[in-house]
Structures are given as structure tokens and as C-alpha cells.
N, C-alpha and C positions, 0 to 999 in steps of 0.2 A: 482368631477370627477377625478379619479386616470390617471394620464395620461403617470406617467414614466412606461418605458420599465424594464419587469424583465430581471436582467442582467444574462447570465450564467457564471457561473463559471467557472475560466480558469484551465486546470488540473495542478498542482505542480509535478517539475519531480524531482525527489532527484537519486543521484547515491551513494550507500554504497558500501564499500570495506569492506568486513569482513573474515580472513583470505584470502584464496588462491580464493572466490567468489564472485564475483562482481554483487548486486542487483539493477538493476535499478527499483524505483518504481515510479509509475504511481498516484496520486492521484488529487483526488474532492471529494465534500463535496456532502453527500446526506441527505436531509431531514430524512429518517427513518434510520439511518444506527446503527448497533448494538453492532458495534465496531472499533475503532479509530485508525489510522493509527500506532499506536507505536504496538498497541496489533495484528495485523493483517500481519505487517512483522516480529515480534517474531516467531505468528503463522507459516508461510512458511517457519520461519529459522530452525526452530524446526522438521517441516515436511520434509523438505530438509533433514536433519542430520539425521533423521529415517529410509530415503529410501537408506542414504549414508551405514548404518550400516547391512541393512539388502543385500543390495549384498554382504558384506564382508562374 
């Protein structure tokens, strides 16, 4: 009989400074997840500098 409690996962809060914007991220871990925290804030920084480029 299994009787330990599954435990949750406490979120990890990181805060980046990267030039003149400051990202604060939010993570946890998820069972099916399809991509890892490094890959995921590239992703928005990248998105971020798109949407910076395209008002100009």
C-alpha cells in the first residue's frame, strides 16, 4: 500500500534583466511538457523583438 502523498511542485520564480527589459518568469514542471524553460523564454524574447520591430 502506497501511502506517501504526491507532492506538488513549487513554481521557480527567476527574474532576467536583459537589455532595457526586465522578465520575470514563472515556472513548474509538467509531465507532458514539449518544451523546457530555456527554449520557452528564448521563444517570448524573440516574440517580444518581432512585435518591438514591427511598430517601428
Amino acid at each position: 500500500m502506497n501511502t506517501q502523498k504526491q507532492k506538488t511542485p513549487f513554481p521557480i520564480v527567476r527574474k532576467y534583466l536583459i537589455g532595457d527589459s526586465t522578465y520575470i518568469v514563472q515556472a513548474t514542471v509538467k509531465k507532458h511538457a514539449t518544451e523546457d524553460a530555456v527554449c520557452k523564454v528564448r521563444r517570448l524574447i524573440l516574440n517580444d523583438l518581432k512585435k518591438e520591430r514591427i511598430k517601428q
